[in-house]
C-alpha positions in Angstrom: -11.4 -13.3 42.6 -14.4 -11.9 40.8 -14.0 -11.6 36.9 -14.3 -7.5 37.3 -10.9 -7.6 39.9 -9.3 -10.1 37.3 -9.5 -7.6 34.3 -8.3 -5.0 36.8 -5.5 -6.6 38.0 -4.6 -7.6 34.2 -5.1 -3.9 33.1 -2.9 -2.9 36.1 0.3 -4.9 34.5 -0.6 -4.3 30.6 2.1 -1.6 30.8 4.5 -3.4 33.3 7.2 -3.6 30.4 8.0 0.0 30.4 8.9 0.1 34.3 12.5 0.0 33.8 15.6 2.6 33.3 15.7 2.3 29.6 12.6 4.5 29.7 12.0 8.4 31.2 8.4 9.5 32.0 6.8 11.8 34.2 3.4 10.7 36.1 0.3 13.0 35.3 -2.4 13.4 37.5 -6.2 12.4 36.3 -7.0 15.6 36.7 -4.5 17.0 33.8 -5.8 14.3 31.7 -9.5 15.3 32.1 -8.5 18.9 31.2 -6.8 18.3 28.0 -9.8 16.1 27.8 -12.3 19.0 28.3 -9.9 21.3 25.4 -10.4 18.1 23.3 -14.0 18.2 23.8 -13.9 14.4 23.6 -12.3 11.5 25.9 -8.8 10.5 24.3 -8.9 7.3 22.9 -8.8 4.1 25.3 -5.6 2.4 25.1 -3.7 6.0 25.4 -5.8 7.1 28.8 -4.9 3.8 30.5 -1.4 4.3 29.3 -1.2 8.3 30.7 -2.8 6.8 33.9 -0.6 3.5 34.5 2.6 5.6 33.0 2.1 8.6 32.1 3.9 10.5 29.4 7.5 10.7 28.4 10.8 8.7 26.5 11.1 5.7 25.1 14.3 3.8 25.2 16.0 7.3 26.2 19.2 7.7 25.1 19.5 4.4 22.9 18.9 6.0 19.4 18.6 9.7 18.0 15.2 9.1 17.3 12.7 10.7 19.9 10.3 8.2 20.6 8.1 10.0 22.7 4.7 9.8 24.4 3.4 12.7 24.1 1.9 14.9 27.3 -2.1 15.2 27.3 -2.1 19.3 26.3 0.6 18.8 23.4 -1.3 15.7 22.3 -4.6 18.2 22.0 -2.6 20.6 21.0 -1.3 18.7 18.0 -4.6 17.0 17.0 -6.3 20.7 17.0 -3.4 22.3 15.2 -3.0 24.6 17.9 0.0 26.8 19.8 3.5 25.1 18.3 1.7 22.3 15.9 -0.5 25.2 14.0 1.2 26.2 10.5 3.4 22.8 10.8 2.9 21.5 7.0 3.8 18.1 8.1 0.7 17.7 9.7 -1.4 17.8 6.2 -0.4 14.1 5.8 -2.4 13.0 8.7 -6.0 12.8 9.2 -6.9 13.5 12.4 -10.7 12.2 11.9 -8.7 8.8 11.4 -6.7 8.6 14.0 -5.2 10.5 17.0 -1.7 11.0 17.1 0.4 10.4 20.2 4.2 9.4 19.6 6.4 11.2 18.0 9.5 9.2 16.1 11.6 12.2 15.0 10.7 15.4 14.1 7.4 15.3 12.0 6.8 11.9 11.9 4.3 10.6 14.4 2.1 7.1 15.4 -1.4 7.4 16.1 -4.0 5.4 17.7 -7.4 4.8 15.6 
């Protein structure tokens, strides 16, 4: 096996973890990614493509706490970093930076992770 199938095969089972029924997510299509992607005007970051491409987008633990815990879709996720549609007079959102980081889980209401 060459080193290039090796990283693919290892990229391939990074997310292998969340394949069970504690989780819910819906599969997205590349091309949904690449058009929140074009709205973006940028590429999102790494680690969250691979993860919207292996996965998708969706629940964590569903049902195990009253916390959300979701992955948030592609056009939410651009949606939210541009302050646009449901995300744009949310005052919340001052305490982030999004030249920092890009936000892409959301805990509860208001309170999110990012990736930087």
């Amino acid at each position: 096996m060459s080193v290039s199938q090796k990283e693919f095969v290892f990229n391939m089972s990074v997310f292998h973890f969340f394949h069970n029924e504690k989780h819910t997510f819906y599969p997205l299509d590349v091309k949904d990614i690449e058009a929140a992607e074009q709205r973006l005007v940028a590429k999102f970051p790494a680690e969250l493509r691979q993860f919207y491409i292996e996965i998708g987008y969706g629940f964590v633990n569903r049902n195990e706490t009253t916390a959300f815990q979701r992955i948030i879709d592609p056009e939410s996720a651009v949606d939210l970093h541009l302050r646009q549609a449901f995300y744009e007079y949310d005052p919340v959102l001052d305490m982030y930076d999004e030249r920092e980081g890009f936000l892409f889980f959301e805990v509860v209401e208001g309170l999110y992770f990012e990736v930087r």
